[in-house]
C-alpha positions in Angstrom: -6.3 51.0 -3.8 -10.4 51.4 -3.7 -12.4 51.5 -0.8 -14.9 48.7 -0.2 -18.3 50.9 0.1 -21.3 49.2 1.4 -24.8 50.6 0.7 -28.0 49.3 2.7 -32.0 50.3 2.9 -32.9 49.1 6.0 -36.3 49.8 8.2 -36.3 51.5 11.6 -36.4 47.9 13.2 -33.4 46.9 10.7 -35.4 44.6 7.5 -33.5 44.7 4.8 -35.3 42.3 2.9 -36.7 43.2 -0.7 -36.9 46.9 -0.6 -37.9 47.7 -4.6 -40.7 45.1 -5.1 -43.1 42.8 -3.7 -41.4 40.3 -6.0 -38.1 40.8 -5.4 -37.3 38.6 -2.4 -40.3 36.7 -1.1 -38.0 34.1 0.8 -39.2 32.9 4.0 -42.6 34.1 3.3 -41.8 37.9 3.6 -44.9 39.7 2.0 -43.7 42.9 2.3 -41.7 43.6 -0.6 -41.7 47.3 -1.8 -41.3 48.6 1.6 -38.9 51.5 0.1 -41.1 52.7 -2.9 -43.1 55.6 -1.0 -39.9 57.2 0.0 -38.3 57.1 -3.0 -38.0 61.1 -3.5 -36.0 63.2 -5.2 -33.4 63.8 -2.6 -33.3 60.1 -2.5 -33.0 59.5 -6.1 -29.9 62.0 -6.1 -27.6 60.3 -3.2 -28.3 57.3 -5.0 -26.9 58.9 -8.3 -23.6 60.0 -6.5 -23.2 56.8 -5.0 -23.3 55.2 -8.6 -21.3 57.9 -9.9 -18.2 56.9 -8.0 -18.4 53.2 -8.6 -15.5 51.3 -10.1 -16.4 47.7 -9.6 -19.3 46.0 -7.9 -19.7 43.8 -5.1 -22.7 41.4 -4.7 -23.8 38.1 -3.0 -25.6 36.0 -4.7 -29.7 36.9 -4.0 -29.0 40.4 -4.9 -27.1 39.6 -8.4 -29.9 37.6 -9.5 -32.5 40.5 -8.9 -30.3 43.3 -10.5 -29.5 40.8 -13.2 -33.2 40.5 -14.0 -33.7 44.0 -14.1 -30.6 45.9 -15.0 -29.6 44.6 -18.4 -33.1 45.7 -19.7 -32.0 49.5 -19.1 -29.7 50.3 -22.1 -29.7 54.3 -21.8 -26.4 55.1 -21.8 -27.0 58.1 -19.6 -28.7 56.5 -16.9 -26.7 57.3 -13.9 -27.2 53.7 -12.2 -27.8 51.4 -15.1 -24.7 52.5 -17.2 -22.1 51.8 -14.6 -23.5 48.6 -13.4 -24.3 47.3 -17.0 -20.3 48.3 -17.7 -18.5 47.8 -15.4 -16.8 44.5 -13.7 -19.5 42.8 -11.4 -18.3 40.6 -9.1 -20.6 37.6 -7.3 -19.2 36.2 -3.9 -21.0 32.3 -4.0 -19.9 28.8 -3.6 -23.3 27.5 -6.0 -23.6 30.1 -9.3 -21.8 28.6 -12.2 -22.9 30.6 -15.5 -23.7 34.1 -15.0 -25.5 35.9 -17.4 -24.8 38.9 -17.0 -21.8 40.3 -19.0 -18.8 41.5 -17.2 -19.4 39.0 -14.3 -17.2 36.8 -12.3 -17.8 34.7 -9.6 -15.9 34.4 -6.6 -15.7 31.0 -4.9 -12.3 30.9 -3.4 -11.3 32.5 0.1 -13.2 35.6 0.0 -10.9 37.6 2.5 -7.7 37.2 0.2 -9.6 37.6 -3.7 -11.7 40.3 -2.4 -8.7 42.7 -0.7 -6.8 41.9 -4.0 -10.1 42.8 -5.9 -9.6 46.1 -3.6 -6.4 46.7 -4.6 -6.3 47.1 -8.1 -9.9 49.1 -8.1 -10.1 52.7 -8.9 -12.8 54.4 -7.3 -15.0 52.5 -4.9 -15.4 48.9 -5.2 -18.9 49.2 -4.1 -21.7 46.5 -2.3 -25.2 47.1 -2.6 -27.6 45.6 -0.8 -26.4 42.0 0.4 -27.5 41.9 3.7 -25.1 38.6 4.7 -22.7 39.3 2.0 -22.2 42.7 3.9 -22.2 41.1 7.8 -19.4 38.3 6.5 -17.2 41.4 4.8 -17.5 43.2 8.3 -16.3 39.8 10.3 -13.2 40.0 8.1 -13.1 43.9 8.5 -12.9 44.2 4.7 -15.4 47.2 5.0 -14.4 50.6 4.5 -17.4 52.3 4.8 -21.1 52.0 4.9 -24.3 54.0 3.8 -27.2 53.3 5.7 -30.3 54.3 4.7 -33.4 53.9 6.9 -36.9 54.5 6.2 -39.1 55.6 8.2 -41.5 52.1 8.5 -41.0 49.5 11.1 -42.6 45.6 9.4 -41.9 43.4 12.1 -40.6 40.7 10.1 -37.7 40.0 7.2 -34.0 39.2 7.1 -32.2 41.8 9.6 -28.9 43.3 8.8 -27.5 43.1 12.3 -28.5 39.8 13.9 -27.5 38.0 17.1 -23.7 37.3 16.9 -22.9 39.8 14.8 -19.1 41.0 15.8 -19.1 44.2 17.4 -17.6 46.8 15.4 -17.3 50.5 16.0 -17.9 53.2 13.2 -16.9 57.0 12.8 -19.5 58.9 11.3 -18.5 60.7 8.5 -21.8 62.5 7.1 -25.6 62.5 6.6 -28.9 63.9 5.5 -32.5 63.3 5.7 -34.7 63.1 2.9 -37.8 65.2 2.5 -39.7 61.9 2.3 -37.9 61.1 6.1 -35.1 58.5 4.8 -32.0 58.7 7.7 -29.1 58.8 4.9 -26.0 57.9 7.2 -22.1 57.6 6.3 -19.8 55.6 8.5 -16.2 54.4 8.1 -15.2 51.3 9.6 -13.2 52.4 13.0 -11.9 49.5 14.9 -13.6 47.9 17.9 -15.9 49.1 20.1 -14.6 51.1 23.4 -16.8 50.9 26.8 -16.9 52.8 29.8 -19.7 53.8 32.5 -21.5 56.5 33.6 -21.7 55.7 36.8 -20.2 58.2 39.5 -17.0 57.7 40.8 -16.9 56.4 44.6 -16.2 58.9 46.7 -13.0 59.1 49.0 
């Protein structure tokens, strides 16, 4: 069975709204497409290059399909460690409106998401990843179909944009399993799904 593996840029006050391009996603208004570009070092390039190279299937909603799918396809090196596996192998498009995808290898999923995608799960080998897909990745989390996340945050705060955590999210606790920070200042953190959150206080006990 593969392991659902989320992967999201976000900014220090959580946008994850068009990080490659002012182009990419100027929904609502948003004007500050490209927001991830400066960082975009070596040590960055490389995490992103082991992510890829453990893919087995993809995961994607519907608003980040339709940007890879305008950019992707055009990259034909075989060698390229992100285009190659995206370009070959099965993509997979959680949305109740796309019809004909153009993209080859793609299917869409339109049914109940929490029993196609845990069968998708199952017969995956390696990770069956997510990338990007901000509500895609909150509604996966509701149905605790996330194994683990990457989260990657940049060192810029832009005050506006689609948040990844919003009001009403459900509260989920993670265990963190590794990280690194980029020479350009990127906060590359591993979690794996762990369950609910636990409270407590640290407020002193009364006294006898």
């Amino acid at each position: 069975m593969g392991k659902l593996v989320s992967t999201v840029f976000v900014t220090l006050d959580g946008v994850y709204q068009a990080p490659g391009g002012p182009q990419e996603d100027p929904s609502g208004g948003f004007d500050q497409g490209g927001w991830s570009f400066p960082y975009g070092d070596d040590d960055f390039g490389r995490f992103i290059n082991e992510v890829f190279g453990r893919a087995g299937a993809f995961l994607l909603g519907r608003r980040t399909y339709e940007i890879f799918a305008s950019y992707w396809p055009r990259i034909t090196d075989p060698a390229d460690p992100v285009a190659a596996p995206l370009n070959a192998l099965p993509k997979y498009v959680a949305s109740s409106t796309l019809t004909s995808p153009g993209w080859a290898g793609t299917t869409v999923i339109d049914g109940d998401p929490a029993k196609e995608i845990t069968a998708l799960k199952e017969r995956t080998e390696g990770e069956f990843q997510v990338h990007g897909s901000g509500a895609l990745v909150r509604s996966l989390l509701r149905l605790d179909l996330v194994d683990t996340i990457h989260l990657l945050t940049f060192p810029v705060v832009l005050g506006a944009g689609r948040r990844l955590f919003v009001e009403g999210a459900v509260p989920t606790a993670f265990r963190h399993t590794g990280g690194r920070v980029t020479a350009a200042g990127v906060s590359i953190q591993s979690y794996d799904f762990a369950g609910r959150p636990e409270y407590g206080s640290y407020e002193l006990p009364e006294s006898s």
